[in-house]
C-alpha positions as CSV (number, residue, x, y, z in Angstrom):
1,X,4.4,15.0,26.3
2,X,5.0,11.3,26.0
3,X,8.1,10.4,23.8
4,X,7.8,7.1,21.5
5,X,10.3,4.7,20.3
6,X,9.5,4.2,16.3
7,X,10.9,1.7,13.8
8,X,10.7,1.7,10.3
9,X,10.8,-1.8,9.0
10,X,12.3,-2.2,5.3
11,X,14.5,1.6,6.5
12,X,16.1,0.0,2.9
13,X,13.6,1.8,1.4
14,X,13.4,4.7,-1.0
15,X,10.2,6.2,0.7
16,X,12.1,6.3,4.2
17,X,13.3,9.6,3.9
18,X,10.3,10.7,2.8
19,X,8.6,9.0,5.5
20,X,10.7,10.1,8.3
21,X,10.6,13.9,6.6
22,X,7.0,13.6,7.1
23,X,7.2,12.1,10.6
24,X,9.6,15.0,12.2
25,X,6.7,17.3,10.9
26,X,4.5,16.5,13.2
27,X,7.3,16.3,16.0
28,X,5.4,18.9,17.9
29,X,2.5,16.3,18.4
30,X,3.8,13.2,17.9
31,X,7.3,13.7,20.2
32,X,10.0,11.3,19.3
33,X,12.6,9.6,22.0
34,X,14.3,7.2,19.0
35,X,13.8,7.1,15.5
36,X,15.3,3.3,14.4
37,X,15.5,1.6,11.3
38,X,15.3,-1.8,10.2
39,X,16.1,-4.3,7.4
40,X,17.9,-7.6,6.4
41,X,19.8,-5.7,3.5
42,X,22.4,-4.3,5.6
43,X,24.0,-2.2,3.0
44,X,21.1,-0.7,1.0
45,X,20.1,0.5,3.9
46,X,23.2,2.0,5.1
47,X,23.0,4.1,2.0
48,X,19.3,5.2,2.4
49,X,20.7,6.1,5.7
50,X,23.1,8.3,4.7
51,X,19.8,10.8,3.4
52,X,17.6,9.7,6.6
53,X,20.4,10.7,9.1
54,X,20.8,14.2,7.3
55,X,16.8,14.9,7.1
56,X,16.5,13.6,11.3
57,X,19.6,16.2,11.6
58,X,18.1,19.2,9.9
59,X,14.7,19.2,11.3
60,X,15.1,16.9,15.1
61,X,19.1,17.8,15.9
62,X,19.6,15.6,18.7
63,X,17.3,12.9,18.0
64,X,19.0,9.2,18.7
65,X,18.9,7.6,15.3
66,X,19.7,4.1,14.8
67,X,20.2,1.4,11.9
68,X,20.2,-2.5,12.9
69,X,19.5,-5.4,11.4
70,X,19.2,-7.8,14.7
71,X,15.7,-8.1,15.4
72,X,16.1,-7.7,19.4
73,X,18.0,-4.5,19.2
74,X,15.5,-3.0,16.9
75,X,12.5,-4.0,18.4
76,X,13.3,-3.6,21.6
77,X,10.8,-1.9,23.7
78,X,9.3,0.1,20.4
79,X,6.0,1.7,20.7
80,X,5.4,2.0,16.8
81,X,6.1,0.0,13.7
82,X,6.0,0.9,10.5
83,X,6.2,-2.3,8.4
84,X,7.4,-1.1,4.5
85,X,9.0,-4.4,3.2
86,X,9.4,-5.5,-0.3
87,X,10.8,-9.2,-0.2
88,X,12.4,-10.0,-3.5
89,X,13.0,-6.2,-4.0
90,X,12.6,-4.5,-7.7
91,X,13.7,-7.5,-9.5
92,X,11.2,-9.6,-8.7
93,X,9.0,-7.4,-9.2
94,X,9.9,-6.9,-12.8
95,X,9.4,-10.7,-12.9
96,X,6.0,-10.3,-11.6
97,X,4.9,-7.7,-13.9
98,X,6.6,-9.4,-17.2
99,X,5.6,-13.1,-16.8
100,X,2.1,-12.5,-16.7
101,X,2.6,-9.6,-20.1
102,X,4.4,-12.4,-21.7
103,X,1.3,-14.2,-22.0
104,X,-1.3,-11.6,-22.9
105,X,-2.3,-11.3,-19.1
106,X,-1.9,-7.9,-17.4
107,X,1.3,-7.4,-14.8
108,X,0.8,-5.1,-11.9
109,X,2.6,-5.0,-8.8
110,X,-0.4,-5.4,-6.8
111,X,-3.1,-6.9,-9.1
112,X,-3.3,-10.0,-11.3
113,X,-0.9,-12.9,-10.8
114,X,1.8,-10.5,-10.0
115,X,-0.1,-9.5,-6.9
116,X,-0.5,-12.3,-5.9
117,X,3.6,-13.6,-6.8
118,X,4.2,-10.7,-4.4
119,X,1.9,-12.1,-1.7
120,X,3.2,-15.1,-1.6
121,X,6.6,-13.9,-0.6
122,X,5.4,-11.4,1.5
123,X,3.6,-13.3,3.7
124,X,6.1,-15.3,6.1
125,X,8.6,-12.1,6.3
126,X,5.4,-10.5,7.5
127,X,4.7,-13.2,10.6
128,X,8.5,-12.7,11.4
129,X,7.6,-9.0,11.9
130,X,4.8,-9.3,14.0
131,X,6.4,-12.2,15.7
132,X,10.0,-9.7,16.2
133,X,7.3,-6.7,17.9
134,X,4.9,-9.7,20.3
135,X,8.4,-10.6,21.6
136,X,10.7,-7.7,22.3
137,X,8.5,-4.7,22.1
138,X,6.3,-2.8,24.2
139,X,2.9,-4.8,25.0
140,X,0.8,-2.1,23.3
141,X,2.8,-1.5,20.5
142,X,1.3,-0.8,17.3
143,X,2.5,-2.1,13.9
144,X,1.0,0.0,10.9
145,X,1.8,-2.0,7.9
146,X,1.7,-0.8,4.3
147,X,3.2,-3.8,2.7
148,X,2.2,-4.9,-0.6
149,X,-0.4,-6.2,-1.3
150,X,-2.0,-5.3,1.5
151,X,-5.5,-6.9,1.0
152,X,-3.9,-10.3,1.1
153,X,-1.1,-9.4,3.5
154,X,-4.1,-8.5,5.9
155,X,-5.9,-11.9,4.8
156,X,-3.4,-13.6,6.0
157,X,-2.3,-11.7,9.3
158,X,-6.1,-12.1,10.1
159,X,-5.6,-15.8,9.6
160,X,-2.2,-16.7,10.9
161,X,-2.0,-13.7,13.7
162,X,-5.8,-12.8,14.7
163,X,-4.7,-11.1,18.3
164,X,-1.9,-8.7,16.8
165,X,-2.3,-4.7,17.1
166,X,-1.6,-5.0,13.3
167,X,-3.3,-2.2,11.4
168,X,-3.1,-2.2,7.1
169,X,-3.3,1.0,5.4
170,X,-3.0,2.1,1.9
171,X,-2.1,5.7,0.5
172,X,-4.0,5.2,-2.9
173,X,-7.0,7.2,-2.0
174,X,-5.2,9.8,0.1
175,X,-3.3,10.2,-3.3
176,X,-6.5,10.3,-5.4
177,X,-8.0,13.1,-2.9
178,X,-4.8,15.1,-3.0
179,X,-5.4,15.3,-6.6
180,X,-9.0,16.0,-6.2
181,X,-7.9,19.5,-4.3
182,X,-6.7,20.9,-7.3
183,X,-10.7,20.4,-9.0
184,X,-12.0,21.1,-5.3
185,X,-9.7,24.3,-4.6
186,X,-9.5,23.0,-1.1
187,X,-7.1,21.7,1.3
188,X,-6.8,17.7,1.4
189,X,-8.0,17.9,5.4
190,X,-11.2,19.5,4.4
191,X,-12.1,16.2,2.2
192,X,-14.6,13.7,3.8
193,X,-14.8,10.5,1.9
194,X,-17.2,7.7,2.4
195,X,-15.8,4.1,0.5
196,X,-16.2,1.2,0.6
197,X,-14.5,-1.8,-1.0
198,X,-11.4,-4.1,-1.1
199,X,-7.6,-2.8,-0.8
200,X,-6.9,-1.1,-4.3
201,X,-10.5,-2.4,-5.4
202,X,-13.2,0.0,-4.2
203,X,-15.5,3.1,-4.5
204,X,-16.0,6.4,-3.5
205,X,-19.7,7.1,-2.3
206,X,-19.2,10.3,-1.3
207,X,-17.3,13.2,-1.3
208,X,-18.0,16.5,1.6
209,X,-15.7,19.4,1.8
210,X,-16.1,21.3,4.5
211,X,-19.6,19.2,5.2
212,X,-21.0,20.1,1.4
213,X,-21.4,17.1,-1.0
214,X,-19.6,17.4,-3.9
215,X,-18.4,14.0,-5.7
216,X,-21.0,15.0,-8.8
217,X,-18.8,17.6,-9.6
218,X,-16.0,15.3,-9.6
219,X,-17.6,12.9,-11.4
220,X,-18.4,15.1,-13.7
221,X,-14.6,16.6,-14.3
222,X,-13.4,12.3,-14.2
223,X,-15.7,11.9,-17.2
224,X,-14.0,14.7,-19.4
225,X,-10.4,14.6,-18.0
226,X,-10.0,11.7,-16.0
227,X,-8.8,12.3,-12.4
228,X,-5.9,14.4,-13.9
229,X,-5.6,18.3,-12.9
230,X,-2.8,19.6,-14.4
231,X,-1.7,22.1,-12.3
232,X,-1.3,20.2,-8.6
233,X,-0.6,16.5,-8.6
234,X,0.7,14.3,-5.9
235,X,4.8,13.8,-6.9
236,X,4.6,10.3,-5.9
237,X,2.6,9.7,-9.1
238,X,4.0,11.9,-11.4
239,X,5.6,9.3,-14.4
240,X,3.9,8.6,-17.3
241,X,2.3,5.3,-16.2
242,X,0.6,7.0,-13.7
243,X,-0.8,9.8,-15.8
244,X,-1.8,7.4,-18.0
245,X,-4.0,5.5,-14.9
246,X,-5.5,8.8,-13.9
247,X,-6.8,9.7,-17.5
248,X,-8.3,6.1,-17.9
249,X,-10.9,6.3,-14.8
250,X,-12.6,8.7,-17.9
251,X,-13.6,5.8,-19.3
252,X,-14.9,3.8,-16.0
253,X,-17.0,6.7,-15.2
254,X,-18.9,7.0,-18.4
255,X,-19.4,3.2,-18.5
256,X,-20.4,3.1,-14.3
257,X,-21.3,6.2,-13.0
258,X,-22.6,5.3,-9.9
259,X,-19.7,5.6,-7.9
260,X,-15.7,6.8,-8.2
261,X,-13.4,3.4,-8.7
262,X,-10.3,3.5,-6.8
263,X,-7.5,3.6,-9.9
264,X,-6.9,0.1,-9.6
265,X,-10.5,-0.3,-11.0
266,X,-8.7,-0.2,-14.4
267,X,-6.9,-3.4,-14.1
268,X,-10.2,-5.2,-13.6
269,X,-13.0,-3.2,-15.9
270,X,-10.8,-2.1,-18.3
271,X,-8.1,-4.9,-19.0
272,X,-8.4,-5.1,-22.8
273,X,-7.2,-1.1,-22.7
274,X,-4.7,-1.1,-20.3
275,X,-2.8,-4.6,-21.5
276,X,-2.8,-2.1,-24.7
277,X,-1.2,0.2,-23.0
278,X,1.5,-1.7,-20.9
279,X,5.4,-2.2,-22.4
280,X,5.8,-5.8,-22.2
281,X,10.2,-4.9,-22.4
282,X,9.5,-2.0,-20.1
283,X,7.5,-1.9,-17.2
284,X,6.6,0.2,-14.0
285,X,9.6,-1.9,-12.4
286,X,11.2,-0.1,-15.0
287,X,10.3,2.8,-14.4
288,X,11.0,3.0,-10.5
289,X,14.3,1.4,-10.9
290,X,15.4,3.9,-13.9
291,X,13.9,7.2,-12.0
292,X,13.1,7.3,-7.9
293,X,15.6,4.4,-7.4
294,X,18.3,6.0,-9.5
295,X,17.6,9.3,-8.8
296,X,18.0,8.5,-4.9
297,X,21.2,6.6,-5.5
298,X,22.7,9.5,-6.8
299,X,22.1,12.0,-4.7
300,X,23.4,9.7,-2.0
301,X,26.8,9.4,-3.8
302,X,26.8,13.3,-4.1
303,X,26.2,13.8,-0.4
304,X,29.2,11.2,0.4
305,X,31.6,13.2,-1.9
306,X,30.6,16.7,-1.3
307,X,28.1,16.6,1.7
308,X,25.6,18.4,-0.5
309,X,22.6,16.5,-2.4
310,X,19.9,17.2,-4.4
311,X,16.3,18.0,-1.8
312,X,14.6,16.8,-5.4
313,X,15.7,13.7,-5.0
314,X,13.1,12.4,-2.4
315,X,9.6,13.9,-1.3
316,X,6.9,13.6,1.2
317,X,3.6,12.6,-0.5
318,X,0.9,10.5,0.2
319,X,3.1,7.5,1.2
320,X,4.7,9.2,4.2
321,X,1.9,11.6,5.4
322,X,-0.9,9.2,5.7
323,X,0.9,6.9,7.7
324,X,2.2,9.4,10.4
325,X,-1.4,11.0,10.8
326,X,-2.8,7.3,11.6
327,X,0.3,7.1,13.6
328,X,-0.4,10.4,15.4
329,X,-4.2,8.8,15.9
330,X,-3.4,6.1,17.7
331,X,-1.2,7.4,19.9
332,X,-3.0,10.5,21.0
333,X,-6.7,9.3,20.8
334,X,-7.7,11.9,18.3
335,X,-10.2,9.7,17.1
336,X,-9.8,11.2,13.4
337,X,-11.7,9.4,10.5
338,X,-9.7,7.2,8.0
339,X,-9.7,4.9,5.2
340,X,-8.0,1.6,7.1
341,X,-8.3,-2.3,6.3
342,X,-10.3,-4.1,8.9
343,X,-12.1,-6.9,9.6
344,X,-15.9,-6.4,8.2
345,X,-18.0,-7.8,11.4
346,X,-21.2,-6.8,10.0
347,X,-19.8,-3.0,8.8
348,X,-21.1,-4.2,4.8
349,X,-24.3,-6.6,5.7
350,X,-23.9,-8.4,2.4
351,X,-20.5,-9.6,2.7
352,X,-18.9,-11.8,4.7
353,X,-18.1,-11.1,8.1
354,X,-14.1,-12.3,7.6
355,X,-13.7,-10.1,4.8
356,X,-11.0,-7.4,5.7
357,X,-12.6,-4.4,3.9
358,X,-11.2,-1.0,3.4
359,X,-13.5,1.5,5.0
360,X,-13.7,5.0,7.1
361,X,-13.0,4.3,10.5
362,X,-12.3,6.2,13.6
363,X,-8.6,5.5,14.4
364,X,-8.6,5.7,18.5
365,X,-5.8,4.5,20.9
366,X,-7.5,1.2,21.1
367,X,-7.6,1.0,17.4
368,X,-9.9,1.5,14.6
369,X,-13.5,1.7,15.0
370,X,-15.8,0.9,11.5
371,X,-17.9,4.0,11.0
372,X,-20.4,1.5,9.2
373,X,-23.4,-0.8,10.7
374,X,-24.8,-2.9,8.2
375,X,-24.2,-1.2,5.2
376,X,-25.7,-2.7,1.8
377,X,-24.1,-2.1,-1.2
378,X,-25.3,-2.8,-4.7
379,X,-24.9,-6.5,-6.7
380,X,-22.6,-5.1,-9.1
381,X,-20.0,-4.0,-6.4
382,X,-20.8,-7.2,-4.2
383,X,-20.4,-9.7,-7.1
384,X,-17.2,-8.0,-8.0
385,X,-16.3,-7.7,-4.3
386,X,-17.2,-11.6,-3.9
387,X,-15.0,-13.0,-7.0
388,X,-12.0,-11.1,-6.2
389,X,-12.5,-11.8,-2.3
390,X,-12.3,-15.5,-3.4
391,X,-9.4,-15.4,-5.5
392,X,-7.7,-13.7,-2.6
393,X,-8.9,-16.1,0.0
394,X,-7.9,-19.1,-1.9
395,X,-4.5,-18.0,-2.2
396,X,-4.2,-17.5,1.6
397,X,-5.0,-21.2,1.6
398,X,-2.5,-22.0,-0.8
399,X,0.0,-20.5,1.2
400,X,-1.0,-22.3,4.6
401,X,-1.6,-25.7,3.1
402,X,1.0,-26.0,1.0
403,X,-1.6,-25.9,-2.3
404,X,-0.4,-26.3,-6.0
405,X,-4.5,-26.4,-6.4
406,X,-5.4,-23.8,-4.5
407,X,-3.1,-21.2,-6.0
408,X,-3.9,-22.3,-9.6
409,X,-7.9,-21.7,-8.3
410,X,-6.9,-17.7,-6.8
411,X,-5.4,-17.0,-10.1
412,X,-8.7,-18.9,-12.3
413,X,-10.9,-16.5,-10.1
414,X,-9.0,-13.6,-11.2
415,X,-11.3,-11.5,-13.5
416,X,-7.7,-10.1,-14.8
417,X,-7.0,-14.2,-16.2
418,X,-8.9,-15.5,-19.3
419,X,-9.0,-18.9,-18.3
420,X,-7.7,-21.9,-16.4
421,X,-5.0,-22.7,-18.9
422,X,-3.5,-19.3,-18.8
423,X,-3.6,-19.5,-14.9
424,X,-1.6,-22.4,-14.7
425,X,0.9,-21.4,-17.9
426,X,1.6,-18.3,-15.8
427,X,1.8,-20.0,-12.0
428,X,4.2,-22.7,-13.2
429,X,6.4,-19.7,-14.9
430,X,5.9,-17.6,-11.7
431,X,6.9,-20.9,-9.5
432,X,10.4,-21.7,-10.9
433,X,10.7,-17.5,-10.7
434,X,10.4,-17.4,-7.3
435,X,11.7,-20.8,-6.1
436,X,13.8,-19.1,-3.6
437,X,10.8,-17.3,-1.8
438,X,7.5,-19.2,-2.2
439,X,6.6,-22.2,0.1
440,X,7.0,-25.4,-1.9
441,X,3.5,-25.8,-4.0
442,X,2.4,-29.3,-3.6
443,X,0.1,-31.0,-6.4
């Protein structure tokens, strides 16, 4: 069996242990020769180290393991990436999430002006990755990014690197199907989904297990509960902001109940309710910071002193499973059916061919392959589709021209912004926050 070299850039992460516990897993299929790890915070990830080395210990004694932070020596002759970067780390994202609250606009990670904050920083650290694997790894390596946010990350890789073996993924829906075993009383693998949409702004058209359609029962538990089962939920999304996202897609089903919105929906057709519902003092940054970061920390410090830690402080959900079985797909040809970001080439007829669309695709060792041929879906979903596509494209251009203009247009076409004088209120807050990341925004 062929042995590959894997790095793990951002191994400063708090989902690397998880991740790698979720790669050795599969270590009878997808064989390891060196597990590395990357990032430009040297001592962060030291200490996230300190739990990876003992998970690669327990379950692959022997495997070489190895933390750098020089490009060459990491990327060196890899076979797989597994891009996990978050430039700016928590506290910018706190910033991103409590400029926008501070003006009656919704702050999300992902969504809204602070999505796009993130994006901009995101962007350039991303070309240096891809730039670090053309150079010094192995010809056919793969990177498998699932850095935030990745519908304009991917923009923007399609734009400024259009020949890279760069494929985005996102774990949101794996993480609403898990849930949706509990209602099912199936395993996750026996789920087929068909979806369409943007990253973290889609729909589920259908749902088989084991080849029998089933998403009106779903819908029909969603209306009365929300996507909430209360005896099996993903750990990943256990806090309380996330219980409270699951319970709200009650409300997007019996307004729309066409199709099942991706949880992000929320931000978009329910912004009124959810601004409600946000902490403008304490937010999801918060949250993180005060539970998985802390709670990771600690059991680090324990397993310095004593050599013992807590196995509750880190799990394997969503985040680390999905991207091993794409992974395990591209490098044994399995041909197995995701939901992947690619480039739309006529897979939705009534979009744009450049749109990078999240969609089931057969992941084979050449890459993914769309499952769709001229699809048509319905003017509500388009027109949404459409607006948010053009917020996201015009912030691409703002990035690669330099454009005070352009950005303050993405943010306008933002159906989470009221109106051109809260977009610029909030980008000339969010430029003098991240003056030490963004290009320089000319007017």
């Amino acid at each position: 069996m062929k042995k590959y070299v894997v790095v793990i850039a951002g191994g400063g992460s708090t989902f690397t242990p998880g991740v790698v516990k979720a790669l050795l897993s599969k270590k009878n299929e997808f064989k390891l020769d060196e597990l590395r790890v990357f990032d430009i915070d040297a001592e962060r990830q030291r200490k996230i180290s300190v739990i990876t080395k003992s998970v690669v210990d327990e379950m692959d004694p022997g495997l070489l393991f190895t933390e750098h932070t020089n490009p060459e020596s990491a990327f060196k002759d890899a076979d797989f990436v597994f891009a996990q970067i978050r430039t700016g780390k928590y506290a910018m994202r706190e910033l991103d999430e409590k400029i926008p609250l501070s003006l009656d606009t919704i702050g999300q990670e992902t969504c809204g002006p602070g999505g796009m904050a993130y994006a901009l920083r995101a962007i350039k650290p991303m070309v240096e990755l891809v730039d670090y694997m053309e150079k010094y790894s192995k010809k056919d390596c793969w990177m498998i990014n699932y850095s935030n946010p990745a519908s304009i990350v991917a923009e923007a890789m399609r734009r400024l690197k259009p020949n890279s073996r760069v494929l985005n993924i996102c774990d949101m829906p794996v993480g609403m199907m898990q849930k949706m075993t509990d209602i099912f009383k199936c395993d996750y693998e026996e789920i087929e989904p068909e979806y369409f949409g943007l990253n973290h702004f889609g729909w589920f058209t259908s749902l088989k297990v084991n080849g029998v359609e089933r998403i009106e029962e779903m819908k029909s538990f969603i209306k009365e509960h929300g996507l909430f089962p209360e005896t099996n939920y993903d750990l990943q999304h256990k806090d309380a902001s996330w219980q409270k996202t699951y319970k709200n897609m009650k409300y997007i089903l019996n307004l729309f109940d066409d199709y099942i919105p991706n949880t992000y929906m929320q931000y978009y057709l329910l912004g009124d309710l959810v601004l409600n519902q946000l902490n403008k003092d304490y937010t999801r940054a918060n949250e993180v910071m005060d539970g998985r970061e802390t709670t990771l920390f600690k059991a680090i410090a324990e397993y310095e002193k004593t050599g013992n830690y807590d196995r509750e402080a880190f799990h394997v959900g969503a985040h680390g499973l999905f991207i091993v079985d794409v992974a395990n797909s591209l490098a044994n040809d399995l041909n197995k059916k995701y939901l992947v970001i690619v480039e739309n080439n006529g897979s939705i007829k009534n979009l744009p061919d450049d749109a990078m669309i999240e969609i089931p695709c057969l992941i084979t060792k050449n890459g993914p392959v769309s499952t769709y041929e001229n699809l048509e879906i319905p003017t509500f979903n388009k027109g949404m589709i459409e607006q948010q596509l053009a917020s996201e494209k015009c912030l691409v251009d703002a990035y690669m021209e330099n454009s005070y203009d352009k950005a303050l247009k993405a943010l306008t076409l933002n159906k989470t912004v009221s109106s051109a004088l809260k977009a610029k209120d909030i980008l000339d807050r969010m430029i003098e926050a991240n003056k030490d990341f963004w290009p320089e925004l000319k007017k």
